[in-house]
C-alpha positions, 0 to 999 in steps of 0.5 A: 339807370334802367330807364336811361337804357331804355330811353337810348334803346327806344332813340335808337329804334326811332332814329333806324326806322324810315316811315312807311312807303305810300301804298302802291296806287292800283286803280286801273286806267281809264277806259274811256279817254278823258280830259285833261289831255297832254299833247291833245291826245293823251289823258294825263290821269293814265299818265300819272297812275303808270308812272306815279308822277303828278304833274309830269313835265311834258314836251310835244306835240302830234300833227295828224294832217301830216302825209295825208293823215297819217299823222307824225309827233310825239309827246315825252313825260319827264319828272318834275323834280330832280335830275327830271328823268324821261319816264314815257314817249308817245311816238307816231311816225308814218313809216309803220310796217308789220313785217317788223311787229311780225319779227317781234312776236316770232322772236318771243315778244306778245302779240297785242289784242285788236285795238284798231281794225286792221292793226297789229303791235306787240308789248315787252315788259322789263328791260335791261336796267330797270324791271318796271319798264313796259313798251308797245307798238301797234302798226296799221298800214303806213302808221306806227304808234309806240308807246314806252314807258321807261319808269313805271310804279312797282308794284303794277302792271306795267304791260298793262298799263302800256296796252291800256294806254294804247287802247285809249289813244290808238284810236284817234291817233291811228286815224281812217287814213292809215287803213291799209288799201284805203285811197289817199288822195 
């Protein structure tokens, strides 16, 4: 009787318990922009690390001879199982303008560090309805480039993830052409 007792206590221990949640994956994202790229701009590793999804659906792509050079497009980042839920955009438009970023940051949102000469962006962190959410935007005259993360990995940085990936594509999307007084022509 005794060992029928303890059979059922030790089934029913097994059958309460789920197995283990992965490790959160930490390693920072790169600091040197490597392909494969998604949208021929932007490494697909960092991608994956800030939203712990391998092999994301991804929809877009960037015209950078666009107005002049100052570039236009985006790139989108879905889930590839499921209801395939947006988890980051990549948007630049030429119609960038600093007084917006400066009204952010007055408003309480920080300041980004210099990642192009000349630019300025803010990040936020959390939003609404989901606390991983993380986004950026960096102006440099005419050109906006924001970066939104609309699911990151619990347990990250997702303000950090937001900045260093903008670290690793502001480079080459935020082109000469967008350097404030430069002649365009």
């Amino acid at each position: 009787m005794r060992i029928l007792a303890a059979l059922g206590v030790v089934l029913v221990l097994a059958a309460c318990t789920t197995p283990p949640e992965p490790p959160v994956d930490r390693t920072p994202l790169p600091t040197v922009a490597a392909p494969p790229y998604a949208c021929d701009h932007i490494p697909l590793r960092a991608v994956e690390l800030m939203t712990g999804v391998r092999d994301p659906i991804v929809i877009g792509d960037f015209d950078m001879t666009f107005s002049k050079g100052l570039g236009v497009g985006g790139c989108a980042f879905y889930e590839r199982a499921g209801d395939r839920k947006k988890l980051l955009d990549v948007d630049l438009t030429p119609k960038g303008g600093e007084e917006m970023v400066r009204a952010q940051i007055a408003a309480g949102d920080k300041q980004l560090p210099e990642i192009v000469p000349g630019g300025i962006g803010f990040y936020t962190q959390g939003g609404r309805f989901e606390k991983t959410q993380a986004g950026a935007v960096l102006v440099r005259g005419k050109a906006q480039l924001f970066v939104g993360m609309s699911r990151g990995v619990e347990g990250r940085d997702n303000a950090a993830d937001v900045i260093a990936l903008m670290k690793l594509i502001a480079p080459k999307l935020i082109t000469d052409a967008t350097a404030p007084g430069e002649k365009k022509g």
